[in-house]
N, C-alpha and C positions, 0 to 999 in steps of 0.2 A: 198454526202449530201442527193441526192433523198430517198437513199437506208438507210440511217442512221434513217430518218424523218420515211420512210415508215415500217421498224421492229424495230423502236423504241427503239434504241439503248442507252445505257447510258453512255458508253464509244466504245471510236476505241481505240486501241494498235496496230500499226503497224506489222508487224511479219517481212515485207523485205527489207532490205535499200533500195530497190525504191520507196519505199511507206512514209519512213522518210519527207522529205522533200516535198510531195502534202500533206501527211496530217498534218504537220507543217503551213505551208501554208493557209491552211483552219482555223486553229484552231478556229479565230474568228467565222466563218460561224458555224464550228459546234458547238460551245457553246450554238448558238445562236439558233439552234438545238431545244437544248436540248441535247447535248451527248458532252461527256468529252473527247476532243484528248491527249492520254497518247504518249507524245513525246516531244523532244526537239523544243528550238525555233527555227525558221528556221536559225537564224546566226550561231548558237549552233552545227545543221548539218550541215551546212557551212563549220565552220569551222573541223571539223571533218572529214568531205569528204575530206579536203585539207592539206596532209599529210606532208608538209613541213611548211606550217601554225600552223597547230596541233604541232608536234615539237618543234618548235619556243614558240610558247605559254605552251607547259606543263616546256619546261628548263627556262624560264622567271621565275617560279616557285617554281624553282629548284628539280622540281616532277622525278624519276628517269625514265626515258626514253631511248630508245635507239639511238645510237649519228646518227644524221641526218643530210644531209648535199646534194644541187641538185647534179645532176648528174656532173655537168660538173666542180665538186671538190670533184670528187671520189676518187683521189690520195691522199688529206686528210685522208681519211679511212686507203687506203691503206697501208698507211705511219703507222699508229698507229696498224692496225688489223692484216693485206693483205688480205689476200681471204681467204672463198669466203667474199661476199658482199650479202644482198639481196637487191633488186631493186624494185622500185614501182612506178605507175603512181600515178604524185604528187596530179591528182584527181582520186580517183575510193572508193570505197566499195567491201564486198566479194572475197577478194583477187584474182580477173579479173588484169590478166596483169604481176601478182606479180611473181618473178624467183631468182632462187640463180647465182649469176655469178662467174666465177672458173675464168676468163683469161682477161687480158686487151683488147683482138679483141672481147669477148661477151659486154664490156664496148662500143667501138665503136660500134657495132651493134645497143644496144640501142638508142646512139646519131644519128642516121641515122633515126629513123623510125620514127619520128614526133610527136614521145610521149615524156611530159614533165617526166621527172622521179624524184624520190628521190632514193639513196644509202644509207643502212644503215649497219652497223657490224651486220655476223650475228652471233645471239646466238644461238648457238649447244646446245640443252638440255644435260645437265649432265645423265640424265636417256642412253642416247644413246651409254657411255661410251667409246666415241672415242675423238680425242683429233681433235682440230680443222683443222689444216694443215693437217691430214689424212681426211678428209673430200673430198669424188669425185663425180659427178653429180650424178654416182647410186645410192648413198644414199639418194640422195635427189629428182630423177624422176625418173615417171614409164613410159615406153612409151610414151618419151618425153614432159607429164604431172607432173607439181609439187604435189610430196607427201604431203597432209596434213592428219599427223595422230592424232594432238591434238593441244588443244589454251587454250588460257587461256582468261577470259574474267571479266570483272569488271565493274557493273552496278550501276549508283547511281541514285535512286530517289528524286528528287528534289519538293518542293512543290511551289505553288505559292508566297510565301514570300522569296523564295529562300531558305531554310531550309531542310536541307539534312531529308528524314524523311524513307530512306531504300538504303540498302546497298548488294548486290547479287555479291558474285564472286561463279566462277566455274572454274574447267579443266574438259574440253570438250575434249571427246576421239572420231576422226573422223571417218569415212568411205569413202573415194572420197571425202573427203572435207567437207564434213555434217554432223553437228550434227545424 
């Protein structure tokens, strides 16, 4: 706020999901500024951080999403997909935590370590031209780090009436994870 007031800022736009959610937060203070917080409301990030919420809330919708289900009805998946699975902590951003799992003892692993998770089917890019049961962890880690080589992402600008007023998708081609 100090910093906003003092180079006299007209807008913040977050750049890093840890910043989401203190500068949601603020929004009133910095309005009141004088500067414009370009960010969700803070239930908004909420529920976004919270990946089996998220889920629940986009299939209520019947938006197409990937099928989502906690960990500890991972045999659901299993039952319709098999392996692998991707796994995700049911709170996080930046894909901190996230992993492909090949075997039901990587399934127990998870349940041990005191992280809530969600399992979801994964989607094999078509581009990759492999079929999914050939699918093995080297395809998918380098030095026992998750490859991320591309995402895809979908951003809607909302106005204060609630009125969609912009609309940005991308495919993001990564390097170590990074745009």
């Amino acid at each position: 706020l100090r910093t906003c007031g003092q180079e006299g800022l007209a807008a913040l736009i977050p750049g890093l999901d840890p910043e989401l959610e203190p500068v949601s937060e603020l929004s009133a203070e910095l309005r009141a500024a004088g500067c414009i917080p370009v960010c969700s409301a803070p239930a908004v990030n909420r529920l976004l951080r919270n990946k089996l919420a998220c889920a629940q809330y986009f299939e209520a919708l019947h938006l197409p999403f990937a099928r989502t289900v906690p960990l500890a009805r991972a045999a659901e998946l299993l039952d319709d997909f098999g392996f692998p699975l991707l796994a995700k902590p049911v709170d996080g951003s930046a894909s901190r935590g996230v992993c492909v799992v090949f075997h039901r003892a990587d399934l127990a692993d998870l349940e041990q370590n005191g992280t809530a998770y969600v399992v979801q089917n994964y989607l094999l890019p078509v581009t990759w031209g492999k079929r999914k049961r050939d699918l093995r962890p080297a395809d998918v880690y380098r030095n026992h780090a998750l490859l991320q080589t591309d995402e895809h992402v979908v951003q809607v600008l909302i106005d204060q009436n609630h009125e969609v007023i912009g609309v940005f998708t991308s495919s993001n081609t990564l390097k170590d994870g990074a745009v």
